[in-house]
C-alpha positions in Angstrom: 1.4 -2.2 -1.1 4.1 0.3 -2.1 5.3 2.6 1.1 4.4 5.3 -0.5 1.2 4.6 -1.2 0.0 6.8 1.9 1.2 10.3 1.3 0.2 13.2 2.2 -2.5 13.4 -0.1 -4.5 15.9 2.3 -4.9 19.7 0.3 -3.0 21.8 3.6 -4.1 25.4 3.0 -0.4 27.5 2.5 -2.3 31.0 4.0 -1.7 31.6 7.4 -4.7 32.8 8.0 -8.3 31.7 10.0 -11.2 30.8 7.5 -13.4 32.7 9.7 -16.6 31.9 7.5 -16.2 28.2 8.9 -16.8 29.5 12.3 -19.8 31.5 11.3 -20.6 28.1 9.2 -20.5 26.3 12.3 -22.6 29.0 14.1 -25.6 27.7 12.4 -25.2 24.5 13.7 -25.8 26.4 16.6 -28.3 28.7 16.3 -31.4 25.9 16.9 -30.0 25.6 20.6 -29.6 29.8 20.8 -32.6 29.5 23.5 -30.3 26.9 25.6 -27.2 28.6 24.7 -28.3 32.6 25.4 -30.2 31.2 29.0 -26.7 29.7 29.6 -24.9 32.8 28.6 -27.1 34.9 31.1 -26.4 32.7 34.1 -22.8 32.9 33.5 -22.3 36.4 33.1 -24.4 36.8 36.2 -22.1 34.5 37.6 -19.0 36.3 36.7 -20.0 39.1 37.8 -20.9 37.8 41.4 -17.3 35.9 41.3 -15.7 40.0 40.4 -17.3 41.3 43.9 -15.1 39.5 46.0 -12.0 41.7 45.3 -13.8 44.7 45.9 -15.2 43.7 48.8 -12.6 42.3 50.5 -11.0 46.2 50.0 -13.8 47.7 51.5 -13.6 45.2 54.4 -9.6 46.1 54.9 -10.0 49.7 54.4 -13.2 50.6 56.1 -14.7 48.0 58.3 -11.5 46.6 60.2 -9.9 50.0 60.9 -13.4 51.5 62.2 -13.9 48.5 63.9 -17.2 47.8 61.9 -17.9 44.0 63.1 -21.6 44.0 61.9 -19.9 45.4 58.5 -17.5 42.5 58.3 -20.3 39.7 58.9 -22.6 41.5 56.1 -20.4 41.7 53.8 -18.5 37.9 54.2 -22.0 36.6 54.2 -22.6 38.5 50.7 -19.4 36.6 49.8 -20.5 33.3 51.0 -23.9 33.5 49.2 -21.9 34.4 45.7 -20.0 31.5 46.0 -23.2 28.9 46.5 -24.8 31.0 43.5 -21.3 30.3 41.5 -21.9 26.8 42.3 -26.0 26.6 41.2 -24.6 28.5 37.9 -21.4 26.5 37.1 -23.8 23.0 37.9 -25.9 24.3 34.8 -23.9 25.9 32.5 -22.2 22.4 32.3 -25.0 20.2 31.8 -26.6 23.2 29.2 -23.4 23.4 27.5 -22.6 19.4 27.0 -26.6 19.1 25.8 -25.5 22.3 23.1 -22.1 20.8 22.2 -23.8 17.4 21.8 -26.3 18.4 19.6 -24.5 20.6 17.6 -21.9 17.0 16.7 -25.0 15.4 16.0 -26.8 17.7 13.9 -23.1 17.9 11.6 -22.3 14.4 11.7 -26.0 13.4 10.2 -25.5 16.6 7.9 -22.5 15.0 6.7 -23.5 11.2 6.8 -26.5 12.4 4.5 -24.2 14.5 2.1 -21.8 11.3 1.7 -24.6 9.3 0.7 -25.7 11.1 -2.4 -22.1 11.5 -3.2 -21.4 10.0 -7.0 -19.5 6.5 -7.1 -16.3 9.2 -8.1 -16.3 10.8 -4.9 -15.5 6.8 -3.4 -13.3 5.7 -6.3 -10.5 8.3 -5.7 -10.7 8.1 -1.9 -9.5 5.8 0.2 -12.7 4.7 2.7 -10.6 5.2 6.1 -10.0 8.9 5.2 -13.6 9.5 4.7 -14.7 7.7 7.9 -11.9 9.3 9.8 -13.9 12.7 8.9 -17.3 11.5 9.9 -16.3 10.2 13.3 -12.9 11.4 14.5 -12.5 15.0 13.2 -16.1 15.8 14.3 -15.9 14.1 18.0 -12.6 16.7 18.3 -14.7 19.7 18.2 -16.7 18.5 21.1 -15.2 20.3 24.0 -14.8 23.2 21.9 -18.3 23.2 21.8 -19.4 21.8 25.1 -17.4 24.4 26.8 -14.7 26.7 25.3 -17.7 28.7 22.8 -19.1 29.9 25.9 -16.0 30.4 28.1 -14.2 32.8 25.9 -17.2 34.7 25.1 -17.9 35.0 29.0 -14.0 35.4 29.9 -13.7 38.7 27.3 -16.5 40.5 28.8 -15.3 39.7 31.9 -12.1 40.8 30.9 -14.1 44.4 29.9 -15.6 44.1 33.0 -12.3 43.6 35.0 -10.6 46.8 33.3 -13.6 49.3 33.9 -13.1 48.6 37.5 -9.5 48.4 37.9 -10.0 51.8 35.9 -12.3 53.1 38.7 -10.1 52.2 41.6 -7.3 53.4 40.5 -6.1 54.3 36.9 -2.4 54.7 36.9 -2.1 51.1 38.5 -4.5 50.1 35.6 -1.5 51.0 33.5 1.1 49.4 34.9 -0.8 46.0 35.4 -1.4 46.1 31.3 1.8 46.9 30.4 2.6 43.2 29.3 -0.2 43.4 26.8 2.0 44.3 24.1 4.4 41.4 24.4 1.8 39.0 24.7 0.3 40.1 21.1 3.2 40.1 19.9 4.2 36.2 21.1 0.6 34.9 20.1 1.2 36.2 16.3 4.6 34.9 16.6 3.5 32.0 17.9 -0.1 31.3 16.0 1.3 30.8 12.2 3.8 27.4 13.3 0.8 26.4 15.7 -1.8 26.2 12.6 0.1 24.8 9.7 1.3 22.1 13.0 -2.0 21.1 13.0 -3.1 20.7 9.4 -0.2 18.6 9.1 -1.5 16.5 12.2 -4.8 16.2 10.8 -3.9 15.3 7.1 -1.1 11.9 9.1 -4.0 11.1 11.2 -6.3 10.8 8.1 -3.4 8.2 6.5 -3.1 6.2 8.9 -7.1 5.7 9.7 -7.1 5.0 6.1 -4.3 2.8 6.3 -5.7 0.7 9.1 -9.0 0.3 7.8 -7.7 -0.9 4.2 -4.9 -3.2 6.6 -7.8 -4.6 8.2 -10.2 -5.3 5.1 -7.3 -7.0 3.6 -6.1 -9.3 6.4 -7.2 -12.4 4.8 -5.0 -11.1 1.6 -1.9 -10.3 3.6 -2.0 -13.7 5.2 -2.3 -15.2 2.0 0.6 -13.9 1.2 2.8 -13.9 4.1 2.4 -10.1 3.7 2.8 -8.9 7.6 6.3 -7.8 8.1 6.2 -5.4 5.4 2.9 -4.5 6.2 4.0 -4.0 9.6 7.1 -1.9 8.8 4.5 0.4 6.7 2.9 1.1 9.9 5.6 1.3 11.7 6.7 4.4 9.3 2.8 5.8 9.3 2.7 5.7 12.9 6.1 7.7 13.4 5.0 10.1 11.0 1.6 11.0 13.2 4.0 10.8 16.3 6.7 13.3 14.4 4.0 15.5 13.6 1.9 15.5 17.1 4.9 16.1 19.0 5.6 19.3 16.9 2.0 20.3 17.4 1.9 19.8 21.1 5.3 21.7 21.4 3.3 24.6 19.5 0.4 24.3 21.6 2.4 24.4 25.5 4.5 27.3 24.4 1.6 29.8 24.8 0.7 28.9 28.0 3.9 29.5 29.6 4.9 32.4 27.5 1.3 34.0 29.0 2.5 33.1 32.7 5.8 34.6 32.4 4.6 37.9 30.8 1.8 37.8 33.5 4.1 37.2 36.5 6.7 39.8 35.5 3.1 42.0 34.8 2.5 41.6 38.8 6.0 41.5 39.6 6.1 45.2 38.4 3.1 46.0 39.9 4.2 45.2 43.4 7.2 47.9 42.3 5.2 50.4 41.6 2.2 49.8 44.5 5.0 49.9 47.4 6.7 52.7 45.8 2.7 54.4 45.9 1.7 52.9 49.8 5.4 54.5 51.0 4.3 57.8 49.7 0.7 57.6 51.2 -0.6 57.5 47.5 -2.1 53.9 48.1 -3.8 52.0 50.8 -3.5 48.5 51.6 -6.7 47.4 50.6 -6.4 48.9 47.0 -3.2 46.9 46.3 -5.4 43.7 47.9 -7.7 44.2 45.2 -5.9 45.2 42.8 -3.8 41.9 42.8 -7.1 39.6 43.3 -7.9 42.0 40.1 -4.8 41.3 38.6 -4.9 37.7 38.7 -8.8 37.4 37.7 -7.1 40.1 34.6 -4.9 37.1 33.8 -6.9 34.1 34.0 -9.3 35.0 31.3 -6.5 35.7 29.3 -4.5 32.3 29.6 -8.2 31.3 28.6 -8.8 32.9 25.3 -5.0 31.5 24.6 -6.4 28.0 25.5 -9.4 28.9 23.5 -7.0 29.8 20.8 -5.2 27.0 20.6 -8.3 24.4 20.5 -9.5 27.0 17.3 -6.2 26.2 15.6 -6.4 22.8 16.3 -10.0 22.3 15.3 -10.0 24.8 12.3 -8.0 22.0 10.0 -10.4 19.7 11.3 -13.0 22.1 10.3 -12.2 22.6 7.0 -12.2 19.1 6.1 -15.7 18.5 7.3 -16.7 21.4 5.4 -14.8 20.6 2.4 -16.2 17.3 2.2 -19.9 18.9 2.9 -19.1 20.9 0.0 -18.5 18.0 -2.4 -20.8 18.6 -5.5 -23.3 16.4 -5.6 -22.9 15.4 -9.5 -25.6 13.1 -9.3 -29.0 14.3 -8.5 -32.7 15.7 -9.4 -32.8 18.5 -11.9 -35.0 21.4 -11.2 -38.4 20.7 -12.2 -37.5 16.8 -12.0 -40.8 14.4 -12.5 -41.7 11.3 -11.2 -40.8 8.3 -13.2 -43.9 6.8 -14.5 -44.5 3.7 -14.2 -42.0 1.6 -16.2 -42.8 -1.0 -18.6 -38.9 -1.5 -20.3 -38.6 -0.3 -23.1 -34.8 1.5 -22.8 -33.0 3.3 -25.9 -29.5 4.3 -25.6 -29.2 7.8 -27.9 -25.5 9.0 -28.9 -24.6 8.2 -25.6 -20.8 9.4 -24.7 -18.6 8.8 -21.3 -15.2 9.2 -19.5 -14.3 8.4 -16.0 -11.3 10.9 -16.8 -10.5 13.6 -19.0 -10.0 12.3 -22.4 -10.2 9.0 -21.4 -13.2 8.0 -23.5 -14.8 4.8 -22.1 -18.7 4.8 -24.3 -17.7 6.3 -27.6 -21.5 7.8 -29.3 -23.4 4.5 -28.4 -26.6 3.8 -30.0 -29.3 1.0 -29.1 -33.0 0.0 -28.0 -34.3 -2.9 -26.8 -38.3 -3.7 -25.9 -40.1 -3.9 -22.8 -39.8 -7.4 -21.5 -36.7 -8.4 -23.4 -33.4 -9.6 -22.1 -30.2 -8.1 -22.7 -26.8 -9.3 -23.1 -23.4 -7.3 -22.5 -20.2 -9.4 -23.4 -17.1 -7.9 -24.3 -13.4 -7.5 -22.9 -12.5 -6.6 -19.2 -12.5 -2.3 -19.4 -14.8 -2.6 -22.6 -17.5 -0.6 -20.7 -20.4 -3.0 -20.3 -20.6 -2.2 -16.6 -21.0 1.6 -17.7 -23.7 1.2 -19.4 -26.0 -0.3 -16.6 -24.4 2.5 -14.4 -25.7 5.0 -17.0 -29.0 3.4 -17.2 -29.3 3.7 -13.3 -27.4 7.3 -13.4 -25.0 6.3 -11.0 -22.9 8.5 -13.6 -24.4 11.5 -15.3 -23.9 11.4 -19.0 -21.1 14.2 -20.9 -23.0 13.6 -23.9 -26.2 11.7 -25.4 -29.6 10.7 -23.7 -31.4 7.7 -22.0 -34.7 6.7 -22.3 -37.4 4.4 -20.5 -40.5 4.2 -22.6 -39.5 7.6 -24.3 -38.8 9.3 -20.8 -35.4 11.2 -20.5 -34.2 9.6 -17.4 -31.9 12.8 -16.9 -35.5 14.2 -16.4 -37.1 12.1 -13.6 -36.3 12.0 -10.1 -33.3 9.6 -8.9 -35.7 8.0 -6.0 -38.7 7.1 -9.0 -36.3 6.0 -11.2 -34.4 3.2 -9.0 -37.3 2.0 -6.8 -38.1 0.5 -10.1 -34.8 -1.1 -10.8 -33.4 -4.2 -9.2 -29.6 -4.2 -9.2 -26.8 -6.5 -8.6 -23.7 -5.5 -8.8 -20.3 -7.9 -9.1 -19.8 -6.5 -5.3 -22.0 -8.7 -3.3 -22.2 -6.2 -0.5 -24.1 -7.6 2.7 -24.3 -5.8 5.8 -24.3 -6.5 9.7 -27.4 -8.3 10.3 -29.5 -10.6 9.8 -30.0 -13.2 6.5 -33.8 -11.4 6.5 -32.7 -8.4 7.0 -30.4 -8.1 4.0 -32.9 -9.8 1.8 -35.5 -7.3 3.0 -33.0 -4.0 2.7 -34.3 -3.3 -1.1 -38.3 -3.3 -0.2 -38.6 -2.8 3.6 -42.3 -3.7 4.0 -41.7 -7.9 2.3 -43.7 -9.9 4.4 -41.3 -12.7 5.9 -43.4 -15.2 3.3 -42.0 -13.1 0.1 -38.7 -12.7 1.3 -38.7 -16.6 1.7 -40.4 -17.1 -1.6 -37.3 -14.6 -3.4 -34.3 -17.0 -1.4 -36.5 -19.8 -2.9 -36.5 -18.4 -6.6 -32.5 -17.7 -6.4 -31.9 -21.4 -4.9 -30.7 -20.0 -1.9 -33.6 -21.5 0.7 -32.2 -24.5 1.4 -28.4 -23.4 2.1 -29.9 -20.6 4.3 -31.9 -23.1 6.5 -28.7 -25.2 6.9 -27.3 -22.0 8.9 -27.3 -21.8 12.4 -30.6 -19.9 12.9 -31.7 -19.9 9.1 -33.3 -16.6 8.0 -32.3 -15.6 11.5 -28.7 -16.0 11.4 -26.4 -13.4 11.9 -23.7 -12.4 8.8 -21.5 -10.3 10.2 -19.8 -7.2 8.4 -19.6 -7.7 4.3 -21.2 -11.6 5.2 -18.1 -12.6 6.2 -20.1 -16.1 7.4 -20.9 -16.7 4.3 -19.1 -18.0 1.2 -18.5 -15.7 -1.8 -21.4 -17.8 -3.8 -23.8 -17.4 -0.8 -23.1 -13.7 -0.8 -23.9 -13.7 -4.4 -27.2 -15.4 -3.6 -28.6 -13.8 -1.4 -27.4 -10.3 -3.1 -29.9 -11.6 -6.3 -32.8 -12.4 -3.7 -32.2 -8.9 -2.8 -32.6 -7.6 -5.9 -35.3 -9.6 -7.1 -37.5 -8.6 -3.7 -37.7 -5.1 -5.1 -40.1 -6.8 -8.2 -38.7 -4.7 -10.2 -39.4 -3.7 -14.0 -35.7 -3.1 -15.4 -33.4 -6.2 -13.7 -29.5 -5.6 -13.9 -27.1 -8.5 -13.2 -23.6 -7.7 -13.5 -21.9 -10.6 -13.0 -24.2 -12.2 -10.9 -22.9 -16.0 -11.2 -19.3 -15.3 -11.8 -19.3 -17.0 -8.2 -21.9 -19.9 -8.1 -20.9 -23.4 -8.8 -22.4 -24.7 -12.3 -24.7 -27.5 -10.2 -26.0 -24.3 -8.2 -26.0 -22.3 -11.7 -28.5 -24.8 -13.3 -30.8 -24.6 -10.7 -30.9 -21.0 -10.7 -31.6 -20.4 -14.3 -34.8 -22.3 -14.1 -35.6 -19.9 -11.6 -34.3 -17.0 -13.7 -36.6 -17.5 -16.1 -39.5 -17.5 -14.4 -38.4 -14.4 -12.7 -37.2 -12.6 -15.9 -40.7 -12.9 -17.4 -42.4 -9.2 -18.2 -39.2 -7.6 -17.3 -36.3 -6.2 -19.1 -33.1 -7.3 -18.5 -29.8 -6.8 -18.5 -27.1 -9.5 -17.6 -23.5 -8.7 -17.8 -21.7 -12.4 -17.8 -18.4 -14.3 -18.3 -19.6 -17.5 -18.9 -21.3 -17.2 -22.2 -23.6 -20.2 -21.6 -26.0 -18.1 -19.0 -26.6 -16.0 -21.8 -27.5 -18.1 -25.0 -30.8 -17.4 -24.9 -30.7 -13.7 -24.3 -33.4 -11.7 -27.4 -30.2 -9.4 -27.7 -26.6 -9.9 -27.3 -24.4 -6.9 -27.6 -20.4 -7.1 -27.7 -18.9 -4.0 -26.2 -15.6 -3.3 -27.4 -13.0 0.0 -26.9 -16.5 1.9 -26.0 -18.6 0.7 -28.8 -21.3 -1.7 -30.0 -19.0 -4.0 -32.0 -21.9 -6.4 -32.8 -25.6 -6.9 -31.9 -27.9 -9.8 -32.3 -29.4 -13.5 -31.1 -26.9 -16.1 -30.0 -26.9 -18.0 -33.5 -26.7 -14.4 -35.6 -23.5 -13.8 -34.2 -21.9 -17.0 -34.5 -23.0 -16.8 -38.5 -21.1 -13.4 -38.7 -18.2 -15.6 -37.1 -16.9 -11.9 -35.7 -15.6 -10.9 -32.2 -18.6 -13.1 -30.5 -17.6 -16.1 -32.6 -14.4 -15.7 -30.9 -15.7 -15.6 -27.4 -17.9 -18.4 -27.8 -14.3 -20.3 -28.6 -12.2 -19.0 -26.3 -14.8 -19.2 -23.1 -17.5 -21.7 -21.8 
């Protein structure tokens, strides 16, 4: 693997500017917990509210109860204190356990929204993508909003009406002081606009080297048993080595960004009070100011400041989360190329007959890989794709199974336009095995069973029978019960292979697709599965996709494919008369 074959490859938005629509996006995620999250809301302002007495009274206490004496005056009022701060408590216990169930549910809700989306994503979506950059979306970028949801939505909602509710009384007590306590407004603005243009593109550029080198890893570690092979680890760890420095170039930057606010808000805040001290000694001196006021008015003062520094705080997690943002929301805006047309029927119950109409195809722009391709075959039959590696037989099957949709032409089953029928009535009838034999974490049972979830135990048995794969499962550890670990990794490549066809064939389906299916199964093991083959392949159509030309002699049609064409069509012995391109096979491969 080439060093630069993780670049930045991540679309960073060049406009310095918040996509607020993604917030309001992200509201709707939400609005189900609005009942949680407005209860929540009430109980904190309430208990903001009680938390902005304290300054006040504490003035009333130095300027009216201690100078008169006022004892009884004192206890009421420190006991009105003392009861705020137990109510704080009650409130700040519940907001945090409301909040976590709200920020909670709100990750869940998006990361099953966009775990569903990625599953009816086309086969493109996953061919230009590397896997590790999609999972580092679905688990990483979403877990990052969590304490901006658990917590910091509510905060900076509460701390700028507190903020309101600070300057109405400040403005009450006394309004020139007001004044002079907001004079370092204006340099604050202007350091957070400074500031808040480096701090975003910082964080897109974080986002997009994080995405590489999940990616990286994840490929790294589905190809360890390739790098060993090939005594590939050095390099491959000096590629990490460079993707790893590149995050930890890029984070440090970030982080830089992110602790400059906060100290540039306490500097401009403590040169704020600093001046207010000035200009309150200069008032007391002249009798224009008591004691008590400037008390409150720098409890005031610092309560003016905190909510600030938190909305900063607030800011920064928005930057930070807003590139993550957009790339959830750019992948839950991925067109879903693939899917039911309005007014899309039911399938009808297939009996096989397929015809392939004028059928054209390109996985890229003029890139032709079907050229106007024309066929039928009848119900029942068996069908043969042989041609060159890149010819397009694989295409076709993914046409007939609309993995792909079509640029140009039709398909039909029994005369039904599959572009017409629903994807989910169309492939519950349709048993497919692809040259990937994919199994996943479980059970031998269980990933026979994944195509028809309600097989009895007895029929998935009687499938690993028909595909000759009984007797090398009950050799396992625990037989149907033994564990296969991720991709089967137990397993050889041939048992894989078997399995993946007992799979398929579980589904009893009408239309059987085999691509490939024994590239990876001894010939001994080959035998004995074609007797079972052709029991299986009775009353259903069939289309095998094979190398080894001998599983296919006795297909009713064989079809060479060749530069996106039907070069020839017919029985085994037809095409070895016309001694053409199948002729040529036939010599060349067993």
């Amino acid at each position: 693997m080439a060093r630069n074959t993780f670049r930045e490859d991540e679309v960073l938005d060049q406009k310095n500017v918040f996509k607020f629509g993604h917030l309001f996006r992200l509201g709707k995620y939400i609005r189900p917990y609005r009942r949680v999250f407005g209860l929540t809301f009430a109980f904190t302002i309430t208990s903001s509210g009680l938390g902005l007495l304290a300054p006040y009274l504490t003035m009333i206490v130095m300027d009216e109860a201690i100078p008169t004496g006022n004892v009884a005056q004192v206890l009421i009022l420190s006991a009105i204190m003392l009861a705020t701060i137990f109510l704080n408590i009650f409130f700040m216990r519940y907001r945090i356990a409301a909040m976590a169930k709200v920020g909670q549910g709100v990750i869940r809700d998006l990361r099953l929204d966009l775990f569903k989306h990625i599953q009816l994503l086309p086969f493109s979506f996953f061919d230009s993508r590397p896997h590790g950059k999609i999972l580092v979306r679905l688990v990483n970028y979403i877990n990052s909003l969590s304490e901006m949801l658990s917590n910091g939505l509510l905060n900076v909602i509460t701390d700028m009406l507190s903020l309101g509710i600070i300057v109405v009384i400040m403005l009450t007590i006394d309004t020139q002081l007001t004044l002079v306590a907001m004079a370092g407004m204006p340099f604050l603005f202007g350091a957070i606009f400074i500031i808040r243009t480096k701090n975003r593109r910082a964080w897109q550029l974080i986002s997009a080297k994080q995405s590489n080198l999940n990616a990286y890893i994840h490929e790294s570690i589905a190809g360890v048993k390739i790098t060993q092979a090939f005594s590939r680890e050095a390099e491959n760890e000096a590629i990490f080595a460079d993707v790893s420095y590149s995050v930890q170039k890029t984070w440090m930057k970030g982080i830089a960004m992110v602790f400059l606010l906060r100290p540039t808000i306490e500097n401009i805040s403590t040169l704020a009070v600093s001046f207010l001290y000035v200009v309150a000694v200069s008032m007391i001196a002249d009798n224009a100011l008591t004691v008590g006021v400037l008390v409150a008015f720098v409890m005031y003062i610092h309560r003016f400041w905190t909510p600030i520094n938190n909305i900063a705080i607030f800011y920064n997690s928005i930057v930070t989360n807003m590139s993550y943002l957009e790339l959830i929301f750019e992948t839950l805006d991925e067109p879903v190329l693939v899917a039911d047309k309005p007014g899309a029927c039911d399938m009808p119950e297939i009996e096989g007959r397929v015809e392939f109409k004028n059928v054209s195809f390109s996985y890229e722009k003029n890139q032709p890989v079907l050229d106007n391709v024309n066929f039928s075959c009848e119900a029942g039959s068996t069908i043969a794709l042989v041609g060159p590696t890149g010819a397009g037989k694989t295409t076709v099957v993914n046409l007939l199974s609309r993995f792909y949709e079509l640029e140009k032409g039709q398909i039909f089953i029994d005369g039904f336009d599959i572009g017409d029928a629903t994807l989910y009535s169309l492939r519950r009838q349709m048993g497919i095995m692809l040259q990937d034999s994919f199994l996943f974490s479980g059970t031998i049972m269980e990933n026979i069973r994944y195509s028809r979830l309600d097989a009895s135990d007895d029929e998935v048995i009687a499938a690993a029978k028909a595909v000759c794969a009984h007797e090398f499962i009950m050799e396992t550890e625990k037989g149907y019960k033994t564990e296969v670990n991720e991709r089967g990794t137990r397993l050889s490549v041939g048992q894989r292979q078997l399995i993946s066809f007992a799979r398929a064939l579980l589904a009893d389906p009408r239309i059987l697709i085999l691509d490939e299916a024994t590239a990876n199964i001894d010939t001994r093991t080959e035998q004995a599965l074609q007797k079972g083959l052709d029991r299986l392949l009775q009353g259903r159509t069939s289309f095998i996709i094979a190398h080894r030309l001998s599983t296919i002699k006795h297909a009713d049609l064989i079809m060479v494919i060749d530069h996106g064409k039907v070069a020839e069509r017919g029985t085994h012995e037809e095409l070895l008369e016309l001694r053409g391109e199948y002729f040529s096979l036939v010599e060349t491969r067993p």
